[in-house]
C-alpha positions as CSV (number, residue, x, y, z in Angstrom):
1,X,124.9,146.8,125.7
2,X,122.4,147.7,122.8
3,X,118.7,148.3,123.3
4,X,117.6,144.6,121.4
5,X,120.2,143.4,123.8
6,X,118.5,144.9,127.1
7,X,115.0,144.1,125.8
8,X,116.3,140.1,125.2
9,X,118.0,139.9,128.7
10,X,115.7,141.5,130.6
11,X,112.3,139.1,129.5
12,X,114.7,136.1,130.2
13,X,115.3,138.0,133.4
14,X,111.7,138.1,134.3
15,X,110.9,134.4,132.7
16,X,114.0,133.3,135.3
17,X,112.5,135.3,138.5
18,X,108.4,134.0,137.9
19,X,109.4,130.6,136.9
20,X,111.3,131.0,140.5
21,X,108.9,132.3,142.6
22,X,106.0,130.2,141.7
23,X,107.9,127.1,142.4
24,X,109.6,128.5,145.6
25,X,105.8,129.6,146.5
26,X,104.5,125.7,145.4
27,X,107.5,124.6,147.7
28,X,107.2,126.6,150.7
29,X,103.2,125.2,151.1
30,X,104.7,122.8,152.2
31,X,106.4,124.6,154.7
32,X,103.9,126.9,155.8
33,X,105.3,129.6,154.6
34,X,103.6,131.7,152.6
35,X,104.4,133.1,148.7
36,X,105.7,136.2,149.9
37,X,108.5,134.8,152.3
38,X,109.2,132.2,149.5
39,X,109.6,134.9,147.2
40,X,112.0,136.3,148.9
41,X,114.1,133.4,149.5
42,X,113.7,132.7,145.7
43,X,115.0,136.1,145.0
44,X,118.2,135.8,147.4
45,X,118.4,132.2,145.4
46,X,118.9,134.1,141.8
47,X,121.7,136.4,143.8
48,X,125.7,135.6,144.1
49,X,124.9,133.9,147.5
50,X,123.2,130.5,145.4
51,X,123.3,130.5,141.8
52,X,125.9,132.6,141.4
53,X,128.0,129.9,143.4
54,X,126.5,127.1,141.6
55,X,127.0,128.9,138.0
56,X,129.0,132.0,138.5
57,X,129.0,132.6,134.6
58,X,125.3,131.6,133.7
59,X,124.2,134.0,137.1
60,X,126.4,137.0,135.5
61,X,125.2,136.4,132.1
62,X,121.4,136.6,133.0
63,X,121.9,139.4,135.7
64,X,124.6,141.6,134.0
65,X,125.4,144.7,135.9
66,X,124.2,147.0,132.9
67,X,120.8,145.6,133.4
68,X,119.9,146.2,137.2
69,X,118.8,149.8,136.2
70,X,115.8,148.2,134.7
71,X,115.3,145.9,137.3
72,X,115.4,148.4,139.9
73,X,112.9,150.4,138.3
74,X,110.9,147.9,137.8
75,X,111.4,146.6,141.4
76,X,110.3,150.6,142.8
77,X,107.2,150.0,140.6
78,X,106.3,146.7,141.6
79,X,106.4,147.0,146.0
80,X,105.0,150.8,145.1
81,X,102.2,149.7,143.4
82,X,101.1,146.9,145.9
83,X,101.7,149.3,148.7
84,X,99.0,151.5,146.7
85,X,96.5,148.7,146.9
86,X,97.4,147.7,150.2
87,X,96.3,151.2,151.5
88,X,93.4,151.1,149.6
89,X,92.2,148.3,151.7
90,X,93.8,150.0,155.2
91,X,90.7,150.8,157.2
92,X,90.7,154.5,158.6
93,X,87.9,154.2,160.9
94,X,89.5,151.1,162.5
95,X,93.2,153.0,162.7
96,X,91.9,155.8,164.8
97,X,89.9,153.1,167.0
98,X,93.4,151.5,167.4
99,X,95.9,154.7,167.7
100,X,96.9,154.3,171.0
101,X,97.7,150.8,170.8
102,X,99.6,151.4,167.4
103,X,101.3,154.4,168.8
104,X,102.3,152.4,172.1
105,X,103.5,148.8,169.7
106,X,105.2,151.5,167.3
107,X,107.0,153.6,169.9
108,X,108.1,150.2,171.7
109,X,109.0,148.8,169.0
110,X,112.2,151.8,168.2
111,X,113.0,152.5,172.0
112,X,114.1,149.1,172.8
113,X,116.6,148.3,169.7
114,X,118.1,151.6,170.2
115,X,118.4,151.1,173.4
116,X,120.1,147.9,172.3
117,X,121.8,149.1,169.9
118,X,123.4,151.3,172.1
119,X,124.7,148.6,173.8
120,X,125.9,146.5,171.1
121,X,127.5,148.8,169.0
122,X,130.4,149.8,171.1
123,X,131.4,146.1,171.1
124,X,130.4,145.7,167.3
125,X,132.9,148.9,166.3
126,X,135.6,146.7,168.3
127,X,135.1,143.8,165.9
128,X,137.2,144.1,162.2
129,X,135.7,145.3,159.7
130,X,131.7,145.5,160.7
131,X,132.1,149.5,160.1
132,X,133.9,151.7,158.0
133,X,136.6,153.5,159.4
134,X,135.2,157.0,159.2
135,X,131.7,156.1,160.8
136,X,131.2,157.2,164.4
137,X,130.2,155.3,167.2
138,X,126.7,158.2,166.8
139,X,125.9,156.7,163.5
140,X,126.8,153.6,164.2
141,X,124.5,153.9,166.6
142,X,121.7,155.2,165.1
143,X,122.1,153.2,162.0
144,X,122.1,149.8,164.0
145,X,119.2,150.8,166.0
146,X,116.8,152.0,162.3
147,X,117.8,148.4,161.1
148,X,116.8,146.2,164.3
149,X,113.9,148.4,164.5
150,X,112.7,148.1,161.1
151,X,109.5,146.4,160.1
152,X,109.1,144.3,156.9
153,X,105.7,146.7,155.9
154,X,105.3,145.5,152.4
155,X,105.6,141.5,153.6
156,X,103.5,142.3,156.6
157,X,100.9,143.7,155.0
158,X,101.2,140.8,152.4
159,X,100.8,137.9,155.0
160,X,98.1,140.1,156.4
161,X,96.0,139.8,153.5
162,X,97.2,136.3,152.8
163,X,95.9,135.1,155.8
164,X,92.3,137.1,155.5
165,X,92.8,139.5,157.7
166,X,93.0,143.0,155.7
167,X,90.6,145.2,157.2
168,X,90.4,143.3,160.6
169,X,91.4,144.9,164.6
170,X,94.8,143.0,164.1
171,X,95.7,143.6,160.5
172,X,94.9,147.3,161.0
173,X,97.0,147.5,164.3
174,X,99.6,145.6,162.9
175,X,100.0,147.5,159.9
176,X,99.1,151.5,161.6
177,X,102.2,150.0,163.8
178,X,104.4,149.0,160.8
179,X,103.5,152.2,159.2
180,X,104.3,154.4,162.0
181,X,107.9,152.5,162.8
182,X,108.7,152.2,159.0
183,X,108.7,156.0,158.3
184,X,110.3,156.7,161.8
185,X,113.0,154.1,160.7
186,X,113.2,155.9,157.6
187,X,113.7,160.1,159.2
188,X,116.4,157.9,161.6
189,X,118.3,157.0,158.7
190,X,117.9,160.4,157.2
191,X,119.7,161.9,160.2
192,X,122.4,159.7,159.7
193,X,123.0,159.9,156.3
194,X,123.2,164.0,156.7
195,X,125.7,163.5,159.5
196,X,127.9,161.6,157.6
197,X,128.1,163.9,154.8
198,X,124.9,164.3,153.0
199,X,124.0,167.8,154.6
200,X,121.7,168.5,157.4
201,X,119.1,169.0,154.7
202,X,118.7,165.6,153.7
203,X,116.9,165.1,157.6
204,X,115.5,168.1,157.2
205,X,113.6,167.6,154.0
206,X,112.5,163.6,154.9
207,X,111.2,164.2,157.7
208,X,109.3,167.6,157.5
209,X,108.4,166.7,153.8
210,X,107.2,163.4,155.3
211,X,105.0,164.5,157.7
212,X,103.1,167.2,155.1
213,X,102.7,164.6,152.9
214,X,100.7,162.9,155.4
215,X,98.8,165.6,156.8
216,X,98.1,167.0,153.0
217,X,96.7,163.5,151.6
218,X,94.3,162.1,154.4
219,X,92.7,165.6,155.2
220,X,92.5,167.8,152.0
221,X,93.5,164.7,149.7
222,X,90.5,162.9,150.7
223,X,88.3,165.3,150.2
224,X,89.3,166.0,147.0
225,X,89.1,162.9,145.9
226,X,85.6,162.4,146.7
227,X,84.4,163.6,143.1
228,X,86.6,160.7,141.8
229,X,85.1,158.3,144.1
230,X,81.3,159.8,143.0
231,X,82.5,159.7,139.1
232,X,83.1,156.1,139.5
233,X,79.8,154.9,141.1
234,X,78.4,156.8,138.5
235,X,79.8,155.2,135.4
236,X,79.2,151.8,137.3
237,X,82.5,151.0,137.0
238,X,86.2,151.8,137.0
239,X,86.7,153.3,133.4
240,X,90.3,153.2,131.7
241,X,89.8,156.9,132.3
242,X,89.7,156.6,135.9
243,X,92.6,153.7,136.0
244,X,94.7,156.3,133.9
245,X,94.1,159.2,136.8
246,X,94.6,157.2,139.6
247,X,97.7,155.3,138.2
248,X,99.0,158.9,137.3
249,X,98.5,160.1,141.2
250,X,100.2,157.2,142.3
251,X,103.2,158.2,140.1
252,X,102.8,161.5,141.7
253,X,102.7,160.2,145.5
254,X,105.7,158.0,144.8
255,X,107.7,160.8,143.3
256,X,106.8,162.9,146.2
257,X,107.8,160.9,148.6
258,X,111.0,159.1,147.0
259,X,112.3,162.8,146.7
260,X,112.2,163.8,150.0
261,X,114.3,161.2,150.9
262,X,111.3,158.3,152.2
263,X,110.7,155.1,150.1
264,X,108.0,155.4,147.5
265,X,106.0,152.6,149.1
266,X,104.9,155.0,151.8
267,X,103.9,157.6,149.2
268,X,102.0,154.5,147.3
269,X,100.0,153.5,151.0
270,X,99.2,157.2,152.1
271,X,97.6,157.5,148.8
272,X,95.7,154.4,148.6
273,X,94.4,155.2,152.3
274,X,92.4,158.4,151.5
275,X,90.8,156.7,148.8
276,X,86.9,156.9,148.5
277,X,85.8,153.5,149.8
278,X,83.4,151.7,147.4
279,X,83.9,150.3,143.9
280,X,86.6,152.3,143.3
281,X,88.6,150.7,145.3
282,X,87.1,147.4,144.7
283,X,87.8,147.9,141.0
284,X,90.9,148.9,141.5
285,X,91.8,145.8,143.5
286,X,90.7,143.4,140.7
287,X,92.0,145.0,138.0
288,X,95.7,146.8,139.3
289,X,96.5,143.5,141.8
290,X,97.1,140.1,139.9
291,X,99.8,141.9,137.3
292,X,101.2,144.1,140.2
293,X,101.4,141.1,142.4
294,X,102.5,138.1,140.1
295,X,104.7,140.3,137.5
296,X,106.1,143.3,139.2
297,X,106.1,142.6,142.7
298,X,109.2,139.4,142.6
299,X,111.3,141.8,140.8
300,X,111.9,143.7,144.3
301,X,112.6,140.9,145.7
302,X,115.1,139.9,143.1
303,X,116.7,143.1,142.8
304,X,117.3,142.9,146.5
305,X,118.5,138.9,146.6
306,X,120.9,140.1,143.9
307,X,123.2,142.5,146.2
308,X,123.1,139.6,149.3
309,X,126.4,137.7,149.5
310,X,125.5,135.0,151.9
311,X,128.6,133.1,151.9
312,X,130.9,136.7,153.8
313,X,129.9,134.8,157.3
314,X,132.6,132.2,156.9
315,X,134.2,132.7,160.5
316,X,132.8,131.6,164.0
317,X,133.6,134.9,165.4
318,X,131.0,136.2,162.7
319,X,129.0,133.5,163.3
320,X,129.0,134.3,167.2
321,X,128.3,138.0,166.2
322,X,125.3,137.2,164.2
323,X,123.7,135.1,166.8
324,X,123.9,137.9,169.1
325,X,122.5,140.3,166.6
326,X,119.5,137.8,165.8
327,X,118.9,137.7,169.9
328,X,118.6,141.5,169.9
329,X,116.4,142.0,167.0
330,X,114.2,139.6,168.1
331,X,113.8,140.7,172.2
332,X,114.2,144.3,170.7
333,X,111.2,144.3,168.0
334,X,108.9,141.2,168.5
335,X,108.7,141.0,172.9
336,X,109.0,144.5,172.8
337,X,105.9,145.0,170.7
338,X,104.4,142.1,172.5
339,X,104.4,143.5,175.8
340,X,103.8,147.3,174.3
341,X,100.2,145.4,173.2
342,X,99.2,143.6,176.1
343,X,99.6,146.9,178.3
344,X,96.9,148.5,176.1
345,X,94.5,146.2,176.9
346,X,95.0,143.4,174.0
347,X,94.6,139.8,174.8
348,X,97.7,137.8,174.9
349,X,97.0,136.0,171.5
350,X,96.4,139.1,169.3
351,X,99.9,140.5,171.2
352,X,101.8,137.8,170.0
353,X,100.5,138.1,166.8
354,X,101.5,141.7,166.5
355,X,104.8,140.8,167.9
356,X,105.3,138.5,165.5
357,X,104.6,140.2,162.6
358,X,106.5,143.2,163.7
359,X,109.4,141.3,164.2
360,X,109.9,139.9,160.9
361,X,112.6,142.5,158.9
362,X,112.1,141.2,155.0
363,X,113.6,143.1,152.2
364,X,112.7,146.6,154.1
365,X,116.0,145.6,156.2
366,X,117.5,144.9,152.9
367,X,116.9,148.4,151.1
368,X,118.5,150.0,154.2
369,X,121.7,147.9,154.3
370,X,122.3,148.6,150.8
371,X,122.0,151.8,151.5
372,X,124.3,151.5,154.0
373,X,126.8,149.5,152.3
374,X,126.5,152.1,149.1
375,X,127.3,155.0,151.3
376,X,130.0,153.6,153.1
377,X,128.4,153.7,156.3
378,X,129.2,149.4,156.6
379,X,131.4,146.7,155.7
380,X,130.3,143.6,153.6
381,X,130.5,141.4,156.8
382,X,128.2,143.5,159.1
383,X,125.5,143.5,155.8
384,X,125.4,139.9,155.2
385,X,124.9,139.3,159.2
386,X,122.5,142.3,158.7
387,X,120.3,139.9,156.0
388,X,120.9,136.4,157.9
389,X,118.9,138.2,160.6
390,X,116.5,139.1,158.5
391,X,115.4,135.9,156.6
392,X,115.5,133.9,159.8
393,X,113.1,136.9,161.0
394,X,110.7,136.4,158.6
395,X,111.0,132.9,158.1
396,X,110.0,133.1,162.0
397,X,107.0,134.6,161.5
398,X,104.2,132.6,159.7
399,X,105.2,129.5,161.6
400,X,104.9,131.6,164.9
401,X,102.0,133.4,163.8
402,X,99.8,130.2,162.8
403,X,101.1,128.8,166.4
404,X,100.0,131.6,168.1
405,X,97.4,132.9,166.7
406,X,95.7,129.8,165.7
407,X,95.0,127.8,162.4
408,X,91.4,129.7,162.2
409,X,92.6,132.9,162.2
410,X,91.3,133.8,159.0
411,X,87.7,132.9,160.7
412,X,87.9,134.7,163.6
413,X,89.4,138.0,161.9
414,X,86.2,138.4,159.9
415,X,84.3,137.7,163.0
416,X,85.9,140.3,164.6
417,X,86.2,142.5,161.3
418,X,81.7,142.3,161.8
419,X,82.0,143.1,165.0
420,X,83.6,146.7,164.3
């Protein structure tokens, strides 16, 4: 395929996905569901597991293997860069007011799906074709319990700030929590890929590279970026000067972390945390956010809807399997986190909140199975349970979060966003 031919398929591409997810967003008002579920429904729509089915030929001529590279990149780009602004909402003084309880919903939040796992998986290796014959029952293990225990952290924050409540007690709890399980999820699946051939290194370097990272960027990153934050109240503005620098440390941050083996998004949020409060950051939200969010960001979400096949559970025995794996996740992440909350003193309506966002997997489960299915460590039919789990998690959590949490939650967030 030519240049002019990737350049013509690729803004019929992106005409295909935003034409998609502004009318999946328009229909899922309906639903209560908000853009970013819908989104990613639309994107698993443009995949083999819906209009590939429908129009095999059209689907393969608009989405032609040679030109996913450009999609992924695009995709990295696109949940990197709202990650960035995400963090530079993410309220430090409110995270260290809330580290226990984070720490607790976090650690909760892994022990319990291992410890599920643990239980499941010997029955799972029993069932045809779930694993590949070379994985062990160990990374089996450990793979199952990193996927159950995942958190969609780019959705979350997304239906956080949907609903009002960046910046708030609960969004910041929710998302410290997210943060904290996300990148522990992340060293999990680390180990396991160096066990099964990648090298001990590849542990090695995610998760001591990881934790410098973080250490580097909100204690001598902060400070150091102090002068930026001085430069911009200064001009009275954010200057294309100051968007080029802090676009160019984001590409930095990304890289950084993406080569140590830990998605760029958590590079992207680190980064946008120890940014000098003020209007730098406000800037940056109104200029960087509507093209990240309405151009980039459904290009993820396409990328990932485009490797789900859907239609592999075709048995009841899969069927019975996936049931069983959707009871797990959700006792495993969402009551687990619940109870984790209300043990640390938080009333039973913010708990269930937390749970409920927790719970929900998104297209954070998705980059993991692929990975998983790329390197052999899974079969086809254990990935497409794998993703039925995790659109019926999401799809759970608005609905269950509005019920819970009540209809004037975006109210009483700022309320208690005064309070602090």
């Amino acid at each position: 395929m030519s240049n002019e031919q990737l350049s013509v398929t690729f803004f019929s591409q992106m005409l295909l996905i935003l034409l998609f997810c502004r009318l999946a967003g328009w229909l899922g008002r309906y639903l209560g569901q908000p853009q970013v579920v819908c989104e990613m429904i639309a994107g698993v729509a443009l995949g083999p597991s819906l209009l590939g089915l429908l129009s095999p030929d059209f689907q393969k001529s608009i989405f032609p293997q040679e030109s996913l590279k450009i999609l992924y990149v695009g995709s990295q780009l696109g949940v990197g860069l709202y990650m960035f602004l995400v963090g530079a909402e993410f309220r430090l003084d409110l995270f260290h007011s809330r580290l226990r309880s984070a720490a607790s919903v976090s650690i909760a939040g892994m022990a319990v799906p291992f410890a599920l796992a643990a239980l499941l998986t010997p029955w799972l290796m029993r069932q045809s074709g779930l694993f590949a014959a070379q994985t062990t029952q160990f990374e089996a293990t450990l793979f199952m319990g990193a996927a159950i225990s995942i958190t969609a952290f780019p959705m979350l924050a997304r239906i956080i700030k949907e609903r009002g409540l960046s910046g708030t007690p609960l969004g910041t709890l929710a998302l410290a929590a997210g943060a904290i399980d996300d990148a522990a999820a992340w060293c999990v699946l680390a180990i396991v890929l160096a066990s099964f051939g990648a090298g001990p290194l590849v542990a090695v370097k995610a998760i001591v590279g990881g934790v410098t990272y973080a250490l580097l960027i909100l204690t001598a990153g902060r400070r150091l970026l102090r002068p930026l934050g001085r430069s911009v109240e200064q001009s009275g503005g954010l200057t294309q000067t100051h968007l080029a620098l802090l676009l160019s440390l984001f590409a930095a941050a990304a890289w950084a972390t993406d080569s140590i083996g830990i998605h760029a998004v958590f590079g992207g949020f680190l980064l946008g945390a120890a940014l000098p409060r003020g209007r730098l950051t406000q800037e940056l939200q109104r200029q960087v956010e509507p093209f990240a969010v309405v151009f980039l960001l459904p290009m993820f979400f396409t990328f990932s809807g485009l490797r789900t096949r859907l239609d592999l559970v075709n048995s009841w025995s899969l069927f019975g399997v996936a049931l069983v794996v959707l009871a797990a996740s959700i006792v495993g992440k969402g009551v687990a986190c619940w109870a984790a909350a209300r043990l640390n003193g938080e009333d039973n309506r913010t708990a269930f909140a937390v749970g409920t966002l927790m719970n929900s997997r998104g297209l954070m489960e998705l980059i993991i199975l692929n990975i998983g299915l790329q390197k052999g460590l899974i079969g086809p039919s254990l990935f497409s349970i794998m993703v039925v789990m995790a659109i019926v998690t999401t799809l759970m959590a608005t609905p269950l979060f509005e019920w819970g949490y009540g209809r004037h939650s975006r109210r009483l967030g700022s309320l208690e966003g005064e309070s602090a």
